[in-house]
C-alpha positions as CSV (number, residue, x, y, z in Angstrom):
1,X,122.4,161.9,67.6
2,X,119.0,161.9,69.1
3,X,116.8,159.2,67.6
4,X,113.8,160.2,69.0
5,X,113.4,156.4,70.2
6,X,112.6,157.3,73.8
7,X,109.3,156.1,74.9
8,X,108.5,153.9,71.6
9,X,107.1,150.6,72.0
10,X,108.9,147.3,70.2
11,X,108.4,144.1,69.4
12,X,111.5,142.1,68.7
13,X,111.0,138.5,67.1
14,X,113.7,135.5,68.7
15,X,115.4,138.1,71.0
16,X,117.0,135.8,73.5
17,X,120.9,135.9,72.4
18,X,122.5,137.0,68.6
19,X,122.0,139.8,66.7
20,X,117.7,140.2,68.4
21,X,119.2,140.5,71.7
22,X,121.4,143.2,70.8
23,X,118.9,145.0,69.1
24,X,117.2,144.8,72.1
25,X,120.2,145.9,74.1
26,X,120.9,149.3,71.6
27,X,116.8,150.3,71.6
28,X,117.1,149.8,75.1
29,X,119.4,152.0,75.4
30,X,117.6,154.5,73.0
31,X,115.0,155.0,75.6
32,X,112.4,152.5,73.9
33,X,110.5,150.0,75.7
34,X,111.4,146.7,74.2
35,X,109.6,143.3,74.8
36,X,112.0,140.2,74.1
37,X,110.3,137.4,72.4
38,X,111.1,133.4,72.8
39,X,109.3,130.0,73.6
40,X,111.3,129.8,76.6
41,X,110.2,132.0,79.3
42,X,113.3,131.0,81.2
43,X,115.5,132.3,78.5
44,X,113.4,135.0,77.9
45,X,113.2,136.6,81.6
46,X,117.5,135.6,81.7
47,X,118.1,137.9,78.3
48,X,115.8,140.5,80.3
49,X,118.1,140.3,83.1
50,X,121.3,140.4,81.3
51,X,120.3,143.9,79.3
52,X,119.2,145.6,82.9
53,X,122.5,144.8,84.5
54,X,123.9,147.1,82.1
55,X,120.7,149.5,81.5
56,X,118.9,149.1,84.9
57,X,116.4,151.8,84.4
58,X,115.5,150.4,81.0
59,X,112.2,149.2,80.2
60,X,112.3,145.6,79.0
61,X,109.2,143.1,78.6
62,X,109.3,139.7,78.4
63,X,106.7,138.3,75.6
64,X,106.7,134.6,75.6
65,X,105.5,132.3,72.7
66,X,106.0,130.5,69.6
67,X,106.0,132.5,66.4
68,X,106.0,129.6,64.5
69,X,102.7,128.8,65.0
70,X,99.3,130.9,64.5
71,X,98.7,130.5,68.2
72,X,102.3,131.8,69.2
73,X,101.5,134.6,67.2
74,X,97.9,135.1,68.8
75,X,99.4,135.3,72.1
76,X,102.1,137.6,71.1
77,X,99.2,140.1,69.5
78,X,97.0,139.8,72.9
79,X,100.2,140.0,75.3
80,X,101.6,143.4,73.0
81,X,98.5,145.1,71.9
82,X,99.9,148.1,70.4
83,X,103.8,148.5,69.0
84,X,105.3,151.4,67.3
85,X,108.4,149.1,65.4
86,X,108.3,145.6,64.5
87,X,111.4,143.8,64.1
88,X,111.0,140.7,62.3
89,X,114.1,139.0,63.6
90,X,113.6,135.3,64.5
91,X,114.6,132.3,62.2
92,X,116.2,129.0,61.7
93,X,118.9,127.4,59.6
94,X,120.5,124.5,59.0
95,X,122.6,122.8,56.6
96,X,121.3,120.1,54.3
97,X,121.5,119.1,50.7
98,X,118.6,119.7,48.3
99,X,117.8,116.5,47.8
100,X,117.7,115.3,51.6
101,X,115.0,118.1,52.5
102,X,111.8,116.9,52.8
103,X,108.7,118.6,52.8
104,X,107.9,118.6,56.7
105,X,111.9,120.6,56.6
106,X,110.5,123.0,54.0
107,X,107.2,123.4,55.9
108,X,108.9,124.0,59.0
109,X,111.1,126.8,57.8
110,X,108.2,128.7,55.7
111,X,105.8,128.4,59.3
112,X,109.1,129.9,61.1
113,X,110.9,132.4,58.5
114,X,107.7,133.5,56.4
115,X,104.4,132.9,58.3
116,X,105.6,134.5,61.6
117,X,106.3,138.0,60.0
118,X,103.4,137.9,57.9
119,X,100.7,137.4,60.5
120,X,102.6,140.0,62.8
121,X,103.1,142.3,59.8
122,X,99.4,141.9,58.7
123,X,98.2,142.7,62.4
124,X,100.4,145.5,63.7
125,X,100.7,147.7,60.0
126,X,96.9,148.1,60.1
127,X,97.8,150.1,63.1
128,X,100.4,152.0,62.2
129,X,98.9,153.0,59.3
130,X,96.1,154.2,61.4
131,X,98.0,156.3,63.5
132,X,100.1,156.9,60.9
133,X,103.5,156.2,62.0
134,X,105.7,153.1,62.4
135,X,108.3,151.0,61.6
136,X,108.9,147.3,60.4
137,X,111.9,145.6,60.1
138,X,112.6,142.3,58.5
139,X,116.4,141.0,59.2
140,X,117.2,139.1,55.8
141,X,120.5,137.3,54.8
142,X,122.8,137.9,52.3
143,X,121.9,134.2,51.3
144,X,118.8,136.0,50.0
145,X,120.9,137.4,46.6
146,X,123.6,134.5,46.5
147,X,121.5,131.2,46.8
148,X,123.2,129.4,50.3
149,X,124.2,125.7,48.3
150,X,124.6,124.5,51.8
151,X,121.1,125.6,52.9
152,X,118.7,126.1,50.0
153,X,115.5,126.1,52.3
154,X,116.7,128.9,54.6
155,X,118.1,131.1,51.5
156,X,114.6,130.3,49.7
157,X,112.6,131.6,52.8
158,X,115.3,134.8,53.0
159,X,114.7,135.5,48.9
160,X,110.7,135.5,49.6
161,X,110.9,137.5,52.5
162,X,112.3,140.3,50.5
163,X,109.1,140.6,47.9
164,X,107.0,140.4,51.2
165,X,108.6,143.3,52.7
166,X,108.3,145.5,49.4
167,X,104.6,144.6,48.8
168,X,103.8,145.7,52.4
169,X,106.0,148.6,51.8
170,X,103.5,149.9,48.8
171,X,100.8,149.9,51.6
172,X,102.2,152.6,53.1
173,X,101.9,155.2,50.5
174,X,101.5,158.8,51.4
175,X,102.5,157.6,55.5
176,X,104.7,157.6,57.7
177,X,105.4,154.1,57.7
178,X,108.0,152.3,56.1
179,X,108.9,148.7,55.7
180,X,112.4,147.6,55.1
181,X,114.6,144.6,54.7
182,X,118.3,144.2,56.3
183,X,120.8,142.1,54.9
184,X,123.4,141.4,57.0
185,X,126.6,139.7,56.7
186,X,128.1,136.4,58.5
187,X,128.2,137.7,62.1
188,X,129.7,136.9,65.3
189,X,127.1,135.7,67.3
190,X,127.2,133.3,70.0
191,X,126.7,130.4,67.2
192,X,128.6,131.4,65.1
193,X,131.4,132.0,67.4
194,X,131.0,128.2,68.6
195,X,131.4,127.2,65.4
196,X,134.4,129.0,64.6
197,X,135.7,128.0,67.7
198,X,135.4,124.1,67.1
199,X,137.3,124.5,64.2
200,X,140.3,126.8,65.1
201,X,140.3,125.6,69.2
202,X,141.5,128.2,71.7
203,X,144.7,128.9,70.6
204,X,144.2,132.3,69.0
205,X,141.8,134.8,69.7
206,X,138.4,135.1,68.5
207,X,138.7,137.6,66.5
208,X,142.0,136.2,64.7
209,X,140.2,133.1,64.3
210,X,137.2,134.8,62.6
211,X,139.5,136.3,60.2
212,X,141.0,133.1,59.8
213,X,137.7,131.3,59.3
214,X,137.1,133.7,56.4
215,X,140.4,133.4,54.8
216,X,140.2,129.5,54.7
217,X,136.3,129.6,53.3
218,X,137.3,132.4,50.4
219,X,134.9,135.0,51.8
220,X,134.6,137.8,49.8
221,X,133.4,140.7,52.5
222,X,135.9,143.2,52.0
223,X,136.3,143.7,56.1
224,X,137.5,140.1,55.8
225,X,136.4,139.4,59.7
226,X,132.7,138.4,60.7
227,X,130.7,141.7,61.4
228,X,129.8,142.3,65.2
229,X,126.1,142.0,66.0
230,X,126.1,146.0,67.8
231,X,127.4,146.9,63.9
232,X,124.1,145.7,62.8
233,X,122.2,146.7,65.5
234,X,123.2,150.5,65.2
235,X,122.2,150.5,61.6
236,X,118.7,149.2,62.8
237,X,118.1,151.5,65.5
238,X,118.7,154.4,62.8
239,X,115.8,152.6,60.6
240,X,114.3,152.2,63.7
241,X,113.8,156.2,63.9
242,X,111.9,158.9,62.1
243,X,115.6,159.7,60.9
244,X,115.3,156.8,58.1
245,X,111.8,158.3,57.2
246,X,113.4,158.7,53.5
247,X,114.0,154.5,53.4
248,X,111.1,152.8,52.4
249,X,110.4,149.6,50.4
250,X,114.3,148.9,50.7
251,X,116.4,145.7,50.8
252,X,119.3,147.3,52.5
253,X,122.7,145.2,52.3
254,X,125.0,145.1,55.8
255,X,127.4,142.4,54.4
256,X,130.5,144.1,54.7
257,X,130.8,144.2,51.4
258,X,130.6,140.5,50.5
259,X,128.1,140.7,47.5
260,X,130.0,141.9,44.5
261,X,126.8,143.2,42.7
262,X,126.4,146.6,42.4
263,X,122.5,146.0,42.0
């Protein structure tokens, strides 16, 4: 299937390694120039490297800063003038009670998790809306629906990140711009395959131990394994396209069946 990709310019937020990269990797592959965003130009310019060894004619742009900050945000908008899809991608977690997190935490996550796709969303929709075509993406959490207990900051930030992406969805009336949420599941990304690893060792395979992993932590996704990061990534590169042009204003789940709710 042709997604008419080729030659469209993106922006993906904290593409170094997990699920961004791999975006990165499939639009890559689509044909699209892509520009790889991080603080560390070093990790930046090595993710670049990695994605060429297996797409060597592919167009990939390193775009170095800070999204956390207005000024990392400021370079990014003088360093990538003009996009056709945004992917608002980057963002941090951690595990902490409630009653430990302190407001410098809560500030920190909202600068990182909120504030980074707004003043990128604010900047780069005004243009698409010009020309009257584009795309942004917002990758959510499933902790958005089912409060995370473990990390209530992070599955706050996730929650209001969903009523940001609708209300700059109803901007977009009558275009051809849409504005969408994805709510993936627990994935296997390098992290998360670390983690699982410290637990189980190397004795079985990663993928038994993921199964494992979700067995032991009564996990409700009916795939009952962590989902792959190229699952996800597929599905964005579709939103990605003037195929999706139908999806607009959406909070679409990618759990793998893990929320129960039918709403």
């Amino acid at each position: 299937m042709d997604l008419g990709l080729s030659g469209k310019t993106v922006l993906i937020t904290g593409s170094t390694l997990g699920l961004g990269k791999m975006i990165a990797k499939i639009l890559v592959r689509e044909g699209a120039i892509v520009y790889i965003n991080g603080r560390d130009g070093d990790r930046v310019n090595s993710a670049i490297q990695d994605i060429q060894k297996e797409f060597p004619k592919g167009d990939i742009r390193p775009a170095v800063a800070d999204l956390g900050s207005e000024e990392g945000c400021k370079v990014i908008r003088l360093t990538v003038p003009k996009i056709d899809i945004l992917i608002n991608n980057m963002g941090i977690f951690e595990a902490k009670p409630l009653l430990e997190i302190q407001d410098e935490d809560w500030y920190r996550f909202f600068n990182v998790n909120i504030m980074s796709g707004i003043r990128l969303s604010r900047h780069y929709l005004k243009k698409m809306l010009e020309q009257n075509s584009g795309r942004i993406i917002f990758i959510g959490s499933g902790a958005a629906l089912l409060p995370s207990i473990e990390m209530p900051h992070y599955s706050a930030t996730k929650t209001m990140q969903l009523s940001i992406s609708r209300n700059l969805a109803e901007l977009t009336r009558g275009t051809n711009v849409t504005v969408n949420t994805v709510l993936p599941g627990l994935m296997m990304t390098e992290l998360v395959e670390n983690m699982i690893r410290s637990v189980y060792g190397n004795e079985i395979s990663i993928a038994d131990a993921g199964k494992k992993f979700m067995a032991d932590n009564g996990h409700s996704s009916l795939l009952e394994r962590p989902i792959e990061t190229q699952e996800i990534a597929e599905f964005i590169a579709f939103l990605s396209s003037w195929r999706s042009s139908a999806i607009n204003g959406a909070a679409l789940r990618a759990d793998g069946g893990g929320i129960k709710n039918i709403f």
